[in-house]
N, C-alpha and C positions, 0 to 999 in steps of 0.2 A: 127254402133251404138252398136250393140251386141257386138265386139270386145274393143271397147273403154271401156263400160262398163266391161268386165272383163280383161283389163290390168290395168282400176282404182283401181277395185279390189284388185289386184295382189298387185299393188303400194303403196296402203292403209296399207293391212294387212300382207304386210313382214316383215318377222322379221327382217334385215338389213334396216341399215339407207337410205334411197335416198333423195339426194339433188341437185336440177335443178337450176344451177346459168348459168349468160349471160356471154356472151364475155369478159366483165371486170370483175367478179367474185363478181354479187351483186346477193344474192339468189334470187331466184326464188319462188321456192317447196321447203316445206319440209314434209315426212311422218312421223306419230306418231313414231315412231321405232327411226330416228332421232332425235327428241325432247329428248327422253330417252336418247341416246347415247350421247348428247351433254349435255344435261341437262338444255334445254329451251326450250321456247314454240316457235311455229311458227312466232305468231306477234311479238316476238323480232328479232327472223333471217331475216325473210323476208322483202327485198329492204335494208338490210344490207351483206359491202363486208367481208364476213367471212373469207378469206384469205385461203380459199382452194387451194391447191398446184393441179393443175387439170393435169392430164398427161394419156394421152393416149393410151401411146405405152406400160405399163406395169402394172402389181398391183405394189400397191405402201402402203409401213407400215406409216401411221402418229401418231402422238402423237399429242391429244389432251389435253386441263384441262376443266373438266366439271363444271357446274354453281357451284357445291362444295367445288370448288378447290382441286379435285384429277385426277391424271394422269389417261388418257386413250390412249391406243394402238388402233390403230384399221386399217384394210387392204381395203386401198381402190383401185375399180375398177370405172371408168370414159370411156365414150363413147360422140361421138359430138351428138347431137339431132336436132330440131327446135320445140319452143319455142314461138308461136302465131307469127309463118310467120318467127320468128327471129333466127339466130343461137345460141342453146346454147350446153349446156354440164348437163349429168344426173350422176352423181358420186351416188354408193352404198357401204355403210362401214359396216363391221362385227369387230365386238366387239373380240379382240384375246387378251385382259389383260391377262385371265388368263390363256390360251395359250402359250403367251410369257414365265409368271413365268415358269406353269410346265414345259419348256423346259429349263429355264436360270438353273431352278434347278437338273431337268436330268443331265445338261452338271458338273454341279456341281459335283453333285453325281458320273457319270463317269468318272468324271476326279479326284477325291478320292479315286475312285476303283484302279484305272488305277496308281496312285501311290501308294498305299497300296500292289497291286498283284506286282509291279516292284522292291519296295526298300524296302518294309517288310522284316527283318530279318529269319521270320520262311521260308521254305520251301512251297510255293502253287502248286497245280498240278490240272488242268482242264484235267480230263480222261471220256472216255467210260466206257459205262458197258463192254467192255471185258478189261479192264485195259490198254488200248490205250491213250497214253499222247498228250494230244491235245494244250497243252499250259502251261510251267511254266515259274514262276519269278527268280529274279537274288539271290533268297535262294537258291536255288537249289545249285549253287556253293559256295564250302568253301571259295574264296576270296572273295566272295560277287561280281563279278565284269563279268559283263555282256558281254557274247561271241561275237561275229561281226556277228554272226547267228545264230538264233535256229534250230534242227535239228529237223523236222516234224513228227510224229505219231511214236517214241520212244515209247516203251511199258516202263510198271515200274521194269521189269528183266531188265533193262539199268541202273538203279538209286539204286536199292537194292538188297541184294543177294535173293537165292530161297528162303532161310526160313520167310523172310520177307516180301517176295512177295506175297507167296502162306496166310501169317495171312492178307494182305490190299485185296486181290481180295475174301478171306470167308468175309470180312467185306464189302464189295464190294455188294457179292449176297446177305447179311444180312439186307442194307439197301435199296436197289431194290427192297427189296421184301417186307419186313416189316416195310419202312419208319420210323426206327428207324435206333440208331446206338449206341455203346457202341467204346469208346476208346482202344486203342490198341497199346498196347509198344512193343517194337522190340530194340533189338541191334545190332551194325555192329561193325565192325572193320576197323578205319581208321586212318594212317598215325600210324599204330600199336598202336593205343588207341581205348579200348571200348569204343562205344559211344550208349547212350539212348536215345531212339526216344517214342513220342508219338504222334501217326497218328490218327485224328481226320476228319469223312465225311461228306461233306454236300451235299444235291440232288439238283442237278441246271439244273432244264427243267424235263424231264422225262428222258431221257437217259444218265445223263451228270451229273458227280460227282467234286465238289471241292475237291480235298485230300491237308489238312493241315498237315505240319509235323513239330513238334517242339523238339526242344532240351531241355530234361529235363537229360541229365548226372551231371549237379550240383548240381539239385534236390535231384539226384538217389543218388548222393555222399555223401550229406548231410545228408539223408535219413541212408544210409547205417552206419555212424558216429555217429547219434545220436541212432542208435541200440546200437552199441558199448559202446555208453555211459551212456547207459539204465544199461545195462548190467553193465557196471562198478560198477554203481551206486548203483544198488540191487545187487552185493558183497558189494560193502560198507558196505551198509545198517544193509544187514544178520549179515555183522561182528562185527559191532557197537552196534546192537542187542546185539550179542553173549555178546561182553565187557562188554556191559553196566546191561545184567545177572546175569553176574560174580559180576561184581562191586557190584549189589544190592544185593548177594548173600555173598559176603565180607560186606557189612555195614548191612546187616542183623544179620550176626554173631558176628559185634561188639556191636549190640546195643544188644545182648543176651547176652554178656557178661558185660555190662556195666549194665544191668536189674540183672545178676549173683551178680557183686559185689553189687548195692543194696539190693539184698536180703541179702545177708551174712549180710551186716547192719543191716537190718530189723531183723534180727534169733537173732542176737546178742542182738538186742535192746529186742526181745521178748523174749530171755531167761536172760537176767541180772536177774531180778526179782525172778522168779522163781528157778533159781542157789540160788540166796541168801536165799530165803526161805529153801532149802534145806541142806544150811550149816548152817543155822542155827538151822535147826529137828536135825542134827547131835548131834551139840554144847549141845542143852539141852538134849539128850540123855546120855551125855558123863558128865553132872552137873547133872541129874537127879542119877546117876549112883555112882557119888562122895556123893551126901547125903545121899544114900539110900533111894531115893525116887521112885524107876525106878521099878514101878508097871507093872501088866500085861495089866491093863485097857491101864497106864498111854503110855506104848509102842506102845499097840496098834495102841492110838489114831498117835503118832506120824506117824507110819509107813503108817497108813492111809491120814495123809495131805499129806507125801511125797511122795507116790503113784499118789496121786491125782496131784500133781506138774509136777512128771513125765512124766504123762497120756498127762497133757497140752503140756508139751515141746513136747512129740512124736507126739500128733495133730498139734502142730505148721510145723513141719520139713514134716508131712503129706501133709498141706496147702501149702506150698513152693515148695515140690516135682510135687504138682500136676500143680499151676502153669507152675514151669518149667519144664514141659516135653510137647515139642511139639506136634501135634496128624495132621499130614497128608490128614486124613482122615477129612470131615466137617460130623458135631455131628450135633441132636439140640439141645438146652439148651436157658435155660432161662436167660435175657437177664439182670434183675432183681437180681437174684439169682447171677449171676456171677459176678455184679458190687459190690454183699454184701460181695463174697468169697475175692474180689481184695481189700475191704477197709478192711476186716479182717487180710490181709498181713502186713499192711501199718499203720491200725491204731496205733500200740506201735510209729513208728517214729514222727506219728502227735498229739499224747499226749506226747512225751517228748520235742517236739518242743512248743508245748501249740497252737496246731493248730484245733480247733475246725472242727466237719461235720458232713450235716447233708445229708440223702436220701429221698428225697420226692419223690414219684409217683402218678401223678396226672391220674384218671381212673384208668383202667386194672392193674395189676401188675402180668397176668400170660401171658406177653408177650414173646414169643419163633422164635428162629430164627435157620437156619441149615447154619452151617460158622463152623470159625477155634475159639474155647473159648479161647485155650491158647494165641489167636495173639490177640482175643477181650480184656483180662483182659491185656497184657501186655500194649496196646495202653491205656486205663485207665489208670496203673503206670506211665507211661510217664506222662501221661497229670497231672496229680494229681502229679507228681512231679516237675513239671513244676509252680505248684500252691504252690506248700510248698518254692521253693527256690525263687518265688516272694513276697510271704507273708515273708520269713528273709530277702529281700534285704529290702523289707519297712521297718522294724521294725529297721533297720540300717539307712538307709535316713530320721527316725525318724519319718516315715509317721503313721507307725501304733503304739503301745504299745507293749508291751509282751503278751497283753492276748486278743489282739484284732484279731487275724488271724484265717481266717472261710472259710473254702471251703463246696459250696451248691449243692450235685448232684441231678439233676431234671429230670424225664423221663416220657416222655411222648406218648404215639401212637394214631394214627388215624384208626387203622385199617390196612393201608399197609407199614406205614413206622412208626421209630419206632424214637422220638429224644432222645437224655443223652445230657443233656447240662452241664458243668463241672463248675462252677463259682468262683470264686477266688475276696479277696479283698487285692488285692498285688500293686494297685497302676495302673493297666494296661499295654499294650506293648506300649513304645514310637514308635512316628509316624514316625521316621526316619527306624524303624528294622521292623517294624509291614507287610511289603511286602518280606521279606526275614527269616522269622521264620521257613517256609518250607524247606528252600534250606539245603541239607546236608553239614553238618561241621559250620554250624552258629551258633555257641553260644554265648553268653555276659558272661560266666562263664570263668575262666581261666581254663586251661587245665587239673589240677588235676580235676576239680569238673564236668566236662562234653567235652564231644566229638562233640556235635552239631549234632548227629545224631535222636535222640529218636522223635523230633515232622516231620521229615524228613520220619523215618521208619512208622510211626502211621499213615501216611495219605498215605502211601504207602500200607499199611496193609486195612487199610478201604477202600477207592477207588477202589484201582486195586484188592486186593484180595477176599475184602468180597462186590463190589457192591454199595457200600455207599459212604458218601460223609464225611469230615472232614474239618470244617472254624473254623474262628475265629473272634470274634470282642469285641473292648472295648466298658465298660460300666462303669457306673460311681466309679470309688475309683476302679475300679479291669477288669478282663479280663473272657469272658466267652469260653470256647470253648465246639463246637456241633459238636457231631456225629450224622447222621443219614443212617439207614439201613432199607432194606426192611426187614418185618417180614413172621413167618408165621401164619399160623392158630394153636390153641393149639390141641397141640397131644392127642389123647385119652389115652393113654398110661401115661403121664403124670399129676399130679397133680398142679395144681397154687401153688405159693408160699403163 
């Protein structure tokens, strides 16, 4: 009784499925574990022939499909019984699904390895910690083609010379020890070509290292080529630099000459006037003289306007000198004050053109900056002549009148930067040139009247040398252009305009 009752036990609460079918193979038993495993209950199996393959003499793997219809493995063992006086058979099945996989998948796995260590290109080597070759693939060899034997516990002084030996066996005790590893390149010499290696380790078990060795010589070659080319390229570069110096250092000098012969205009324009005035103090000196009119007052007076005419011509040729003469050195100077000295140069050409202008400053007007004046006012002449020979091409297209041509300079600051916006009512830039006004040698003028250099140098001069910025854009009936510069704080030393 006692015994029956714990091998019911036993029977009930095992984890494996048991099933007690008779001589024809109609169930009998079945225990909770089974139900699971098959995925029915009892009153449907039992006195049904479930078609158990019942065998004896060995375990035996079947394949089930359970009430959900999905596939089960499982490993059956079967023993003969009796079965209320009757012969039967008691089969116990264990659930190996997922047994099966992880091994369907191991073999998997091993048999990827197992091609991967044999026909992989690189070099593998399965070593000991004393650098004892336990196993490599068919890298190893330059034809790639695998010996009729491998030769057994080769150290790696068989495969590379000393020096290369002695850096894989430091990296050897480096990763034994510290479970880390850092790459390691080496070169040999074969079939009289350098060749570049780079040996990579991986720890496999605790005493047992993968050594990977790859071919990076095309790497190294490429590597070493584009040095070269580096190099090439920064001479280039320096020397295109150098040119391109030079070059701006030659269109520098032309647009100071081309700024030269406008002044001579300008001198000329500013001394006609005052020439005539003084041939004409002559003239009455010389009629004063024939009447007997030619008092002491009346000499005086004369000798005094002509003075006075003189005094202006030598301020003028003052004005122009100081312009052109370049200064090296960055000053500071008012920003204001110098825009007044640059229309002082220029005004005779824009009154005998009939070319109106006016200077507003909106706020401050004791704005001061530390730059080069003579390159700020020449950039002004540019610009401001760039506005006179658009206001004559209108008045020729018939756009403007004779007396309609007005250049508006406006300056304004925020405190750290400073605008001059130059204005013009010349018709504007047409939108075909309006991207190329910059480029040097571009002009719409024919060759006596401009070089294409002067709005080329101006934004050379602003940007790259004084920090600033130099655009342009249309605006209605004309064309504005803007400088802007950083300023600074007014000088103690200095007085506002």
């Amino acid at each position: 009784m006692e015994n029956e009752k714990c091998l019911s036990k036993l029977v009930i609460d095992n984890a494996d499925g048991i099933v007690v079918v008779d001589k024809e193979g109609r169930v009998l038993f079945v225990n909770p574990a089974a139900e699971v495993l098959f995925g029915r209950t009892t009153a449907s199996m039992v006195g049904t022939v479930f078609g158990i393959p019942v065998n004896v003499d060995k375990p035996k793997d079947i394949s089930v499909v359970n009430a959900k219809g999905e596939p089960v493995v499982a490993e059956m063992l079967s023993a003969e019984t009796q079965w209320d006086g009757a012969s039967a058979y008691v089969a116990s099945f264990r659930d190996i699904t997922g047994h099966v996989s992880l091994e369907e998948e191991l073999m998997q796995t091993t048999s990827l390895l197992e091609a991967i260590f044999t026909v992989f290109p690189a070099r593998y080597f399965l070593i000991d910690a004393h650098g004892v070759v336990l196993d490599y693939n068919t890298g190893v060899f330059l034809d790639n083609t695998l010996p009729q034997s491998y030769v057994a516990n080769k150290t790696l002084a068989d495969f590379f010379p000393p020096d290369a030996v002695e850096k894989l066996m430091e990296a050897v005790d480096f990763v034994l020890k510290d479970k880390f590893f850092m790459p390691v390149e080496f070169s040999v010499l074969e079939n009289e070509l350098e060749k570049n290696y780079e040996a990579r380790l991986l720890l496999f078990l605790e005493d047992k290292l993968i050594l990977i060795i790859r071919d990076i010589s095309d790497f190294k070659r490429a590597e070493k080529e584009l040095s070269l080319l580096n190099q090439e390229l920064e001479r280039r570069v320096v020397t295109e630099i150098d040119k391109r110096a030079v070059q701006e250092q030659v269109l520098l000098q032309k647009s100071r000459l081309a700024a030269m012969g406008e002044m001579i205009g300008a001198i000329a324009h500013q001394w006609r006037q005052p020439l005539t005035t003084v041939g004409l103090l002559f003239q009455e000196i010389k009629d004063a003289y024939n009447h007997g009119e030619l008092t002491k007052e009346h000499l005086n007076k004369v000798i005094s306007d002509g003075m006075n005419q003189i005094i202006y011509m030598s301020k003028t040729i003052d004005d122009f000198r100081n312009f052109y003469t370049p200064s090296k050195e960055k000053q500071n100077f008012n920003i204001v004050q110098a825009i007044k000295e640059t229309i002082s140069v220029v005004a005779s050409q824009l009154k005998n053109n009939y070319i109106g202008y006016t200077i507003n400053t909106i706020g401050r007007d004791d704005i001061f900056i530390t730059s080069y004046k003579a390159e700020f006012m020449q950039v002004v002449i540019n610009i401001i002549s760039n506005a006179k020979g658009a206001i004559i091409g209108a008045r020729r297209s018939g756009l403007l009148s004779d007396n309609e041509g007005h250049i508006t300079i406006g300056i304004i600051s925020d405190g750290n930067r400073a605008k001059i916006m130059i204005k013009d009512n010349g018709g504007g830039i047409p939108s075909r040139i309006k991207d190329r006004i910059f480029e040097p040698y571009f002009t719409t003028k024919n060759e006596e009247k401009g070089m294409g250099i002067g709005l080329y140098m101006s934004k050379i001069i602003i940007e790259r040398n004084m920090g600033g910025e130099l655009y342009s854009e249309d605006i209605e009936k004309g064309a504005i252009f803007t400088i802007e510069l950083p300023i600074d704080t007014l000088p103690a030393s200095v007085d506002p305009v």
